[in-house]
C-alpha positions as CSV (number, residue, x, y, z in Angstrom):
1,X,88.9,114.0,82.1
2,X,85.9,114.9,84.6
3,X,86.7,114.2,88.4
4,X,83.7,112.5,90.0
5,X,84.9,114.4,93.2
6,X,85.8,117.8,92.2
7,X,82.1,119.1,93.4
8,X,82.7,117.5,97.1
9,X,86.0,118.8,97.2
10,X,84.9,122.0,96.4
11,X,82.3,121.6,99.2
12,X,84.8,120.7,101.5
13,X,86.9,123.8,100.6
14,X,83.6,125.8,101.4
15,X,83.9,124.0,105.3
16,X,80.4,121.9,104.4
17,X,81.4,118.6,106.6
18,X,78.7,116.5,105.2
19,X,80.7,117.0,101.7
20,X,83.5,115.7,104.0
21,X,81.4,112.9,105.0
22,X,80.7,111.2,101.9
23,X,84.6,112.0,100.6
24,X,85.1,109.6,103.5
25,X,82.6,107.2,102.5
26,X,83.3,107.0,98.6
27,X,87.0,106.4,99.9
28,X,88.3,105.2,103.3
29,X,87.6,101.4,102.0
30,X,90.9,101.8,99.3
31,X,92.7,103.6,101.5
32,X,92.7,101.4,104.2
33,X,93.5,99.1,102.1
34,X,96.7,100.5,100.2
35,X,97.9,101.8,103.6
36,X,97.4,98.1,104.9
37,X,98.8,96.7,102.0
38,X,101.9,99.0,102.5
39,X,101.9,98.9,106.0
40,X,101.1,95.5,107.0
41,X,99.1,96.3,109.7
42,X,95.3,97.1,110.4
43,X,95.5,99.4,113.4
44,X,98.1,101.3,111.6
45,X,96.1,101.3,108.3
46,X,93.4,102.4,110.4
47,X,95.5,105.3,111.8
48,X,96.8,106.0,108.5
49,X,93.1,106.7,106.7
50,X,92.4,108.9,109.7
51,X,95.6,111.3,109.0
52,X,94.8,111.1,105.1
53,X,91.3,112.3,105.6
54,X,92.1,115.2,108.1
55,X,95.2,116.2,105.5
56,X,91.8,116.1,102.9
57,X,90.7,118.4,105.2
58,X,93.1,120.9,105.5
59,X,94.3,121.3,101.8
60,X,90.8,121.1,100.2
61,X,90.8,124.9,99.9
62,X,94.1,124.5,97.5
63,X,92.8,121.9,95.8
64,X,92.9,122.6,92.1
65,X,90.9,120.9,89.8
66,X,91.8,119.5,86.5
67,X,95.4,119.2,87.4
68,X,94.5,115.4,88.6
69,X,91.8,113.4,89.8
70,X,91.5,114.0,93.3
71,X,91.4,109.8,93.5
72,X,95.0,109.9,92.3
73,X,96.3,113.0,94.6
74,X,94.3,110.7,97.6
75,X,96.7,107.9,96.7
76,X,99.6,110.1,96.4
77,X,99.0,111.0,100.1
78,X,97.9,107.2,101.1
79,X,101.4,106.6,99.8
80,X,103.3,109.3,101.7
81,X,101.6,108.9,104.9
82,X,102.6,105.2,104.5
83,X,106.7,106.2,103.7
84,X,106.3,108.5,106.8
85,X,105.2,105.5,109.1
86,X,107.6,103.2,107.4
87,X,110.4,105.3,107.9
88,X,109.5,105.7,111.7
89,X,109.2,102.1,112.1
90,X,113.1,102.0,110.9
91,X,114.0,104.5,112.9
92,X,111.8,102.6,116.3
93,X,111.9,98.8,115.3
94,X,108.5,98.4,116.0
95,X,107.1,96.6,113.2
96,X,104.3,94.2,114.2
97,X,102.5,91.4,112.1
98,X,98.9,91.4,111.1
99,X,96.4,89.2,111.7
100,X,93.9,87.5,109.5
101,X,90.4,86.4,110.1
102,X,90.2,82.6,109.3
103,X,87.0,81.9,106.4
104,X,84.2,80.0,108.5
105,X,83.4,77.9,105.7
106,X,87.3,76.6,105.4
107,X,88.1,73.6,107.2
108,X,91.0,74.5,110.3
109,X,94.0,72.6,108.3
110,X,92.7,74.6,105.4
111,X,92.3,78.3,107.0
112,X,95.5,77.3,109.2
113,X,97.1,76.6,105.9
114,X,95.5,80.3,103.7
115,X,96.7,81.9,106.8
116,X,100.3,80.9,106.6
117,X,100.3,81.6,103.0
118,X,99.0,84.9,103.8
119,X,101.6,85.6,106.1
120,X,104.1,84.3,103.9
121,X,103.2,86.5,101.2
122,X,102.6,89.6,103.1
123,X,106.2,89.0,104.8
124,X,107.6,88.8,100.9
125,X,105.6,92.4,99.9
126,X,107.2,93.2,103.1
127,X,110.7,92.6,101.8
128,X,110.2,94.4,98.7
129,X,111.5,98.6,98.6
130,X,109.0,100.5,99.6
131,X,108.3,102.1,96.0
132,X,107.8,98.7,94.1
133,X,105.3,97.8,97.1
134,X,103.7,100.4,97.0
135,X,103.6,99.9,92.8
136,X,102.6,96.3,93.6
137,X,99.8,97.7,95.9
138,X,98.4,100.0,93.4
139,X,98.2,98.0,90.3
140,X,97.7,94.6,91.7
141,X,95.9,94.5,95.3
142,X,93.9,98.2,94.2
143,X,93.5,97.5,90.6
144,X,94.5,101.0,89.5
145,X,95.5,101.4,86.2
146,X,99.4,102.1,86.0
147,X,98.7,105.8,84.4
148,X,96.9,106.7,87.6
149,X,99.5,104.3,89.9
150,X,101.9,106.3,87.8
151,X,100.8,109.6,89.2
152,X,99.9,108.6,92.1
153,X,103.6,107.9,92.7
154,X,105.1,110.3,91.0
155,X,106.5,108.6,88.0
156,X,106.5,107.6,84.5
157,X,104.5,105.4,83.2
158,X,107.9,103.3,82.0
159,X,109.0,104.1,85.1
160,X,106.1,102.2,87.2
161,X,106.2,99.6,84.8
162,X,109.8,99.1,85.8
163,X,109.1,99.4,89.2
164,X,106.2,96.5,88.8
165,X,108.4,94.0,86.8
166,X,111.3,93.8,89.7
167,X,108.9,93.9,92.2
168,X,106.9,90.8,90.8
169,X,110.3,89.3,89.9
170,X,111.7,89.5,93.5
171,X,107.8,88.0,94.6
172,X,108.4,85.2,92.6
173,X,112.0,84.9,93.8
174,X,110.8,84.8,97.4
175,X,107.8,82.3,97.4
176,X,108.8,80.1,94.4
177,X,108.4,77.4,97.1
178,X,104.5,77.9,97.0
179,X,103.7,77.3,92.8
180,X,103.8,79.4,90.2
181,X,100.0,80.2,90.5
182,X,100.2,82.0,93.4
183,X,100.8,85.7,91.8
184,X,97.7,85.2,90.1
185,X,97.0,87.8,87.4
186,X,100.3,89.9,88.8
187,X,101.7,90.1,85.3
188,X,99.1,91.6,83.9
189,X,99.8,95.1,82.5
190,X,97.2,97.8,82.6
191,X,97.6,101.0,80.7
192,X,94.1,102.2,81.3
């Protein structure tokens, strides 16, 4: 298993900060995105990629290659800083709602209507413990494969696969209301 990163990491380790650079730019697009899947909020997704980049950072010099792709150790960390935030939001109450940009080619009844779906469903993923949604955010919304999700979490692959089945079981449970096609291909099962 080569890791397409271990040369940049290697660079970083060495304190070279345009190896740093393009770390950021081959990956702060999915890890906004997990964290925002996980999180539910932008800003904080935002906030989350900066702290996950600057961890990058700091541990590069430890990083040992080989062990696992640095892609699925960058997840692992996505995924804690994400636990960290979530478990201060308990602690503060502060949870806040996202927004979504409407589509400019949807009418407003239908882009009103996608947005309260949207909502709908990201108050379900919401709902679900924090380690199937953060499965579901993996495999489904980052297209992982469920080895890497799998390590990524710090589980077996059984384990995640659990993990995924109650998670898309209590999703269904909570927006039966809006059809059966809504999931999409969540069933699927990937064992790349």
């Amino acid at each position: 298993m080569t890791d397409p990163d271990a040369d940049l990491i290697l660079r970083v380790a060495a304190g070279d900060a345009r190896a740093g650079e393009q770390i950021v730019l081959r990956h702060s697009a999915r890890v906004v995105r997990v964290a925002r899947r996980m999180l539910g909020d932008a800003t904080e997704a935002e906030d989350v990629a900066q702290d996950v980049f600057l961890r990058v950072w700091k541990a590069a010099s430890g990083w040992r290659t080989g062990e696992a792709l640095f892609q699925t150790w960058l997840h692992r960390v996505t995924i804690n800083a994400c636990y960290d935030r979530l478990r201060r939001r308990r602690e503060t109450a502060d949870a806040e709602a996202g927004l979504d940009v409407a589509d400019p080619s949807d009418t407003p009844d239908e882009a009103w209507f996608k947005r309260q779906r949207a909502q709908r469903v990201r108050q379900a993923i919401a709902q679900l413990p924090e380690r199937q949604r953060a499965a579901i955010a993996l495999c489904h919304f980052e297209q992982t494969s469920n080895i890497e999700a799998a390590a990524a979490l710090g589980v077996s692959v059984d384990a995640l696969e659990s993990l995924l089945a109650r998670g898309r079981r209590m999703l269904k449970t909570l927006l039966a209301d809006l059809g059966p096609d809504l999931l999409g291909d969540v069933g699927e099962v990937r064992k790349e």
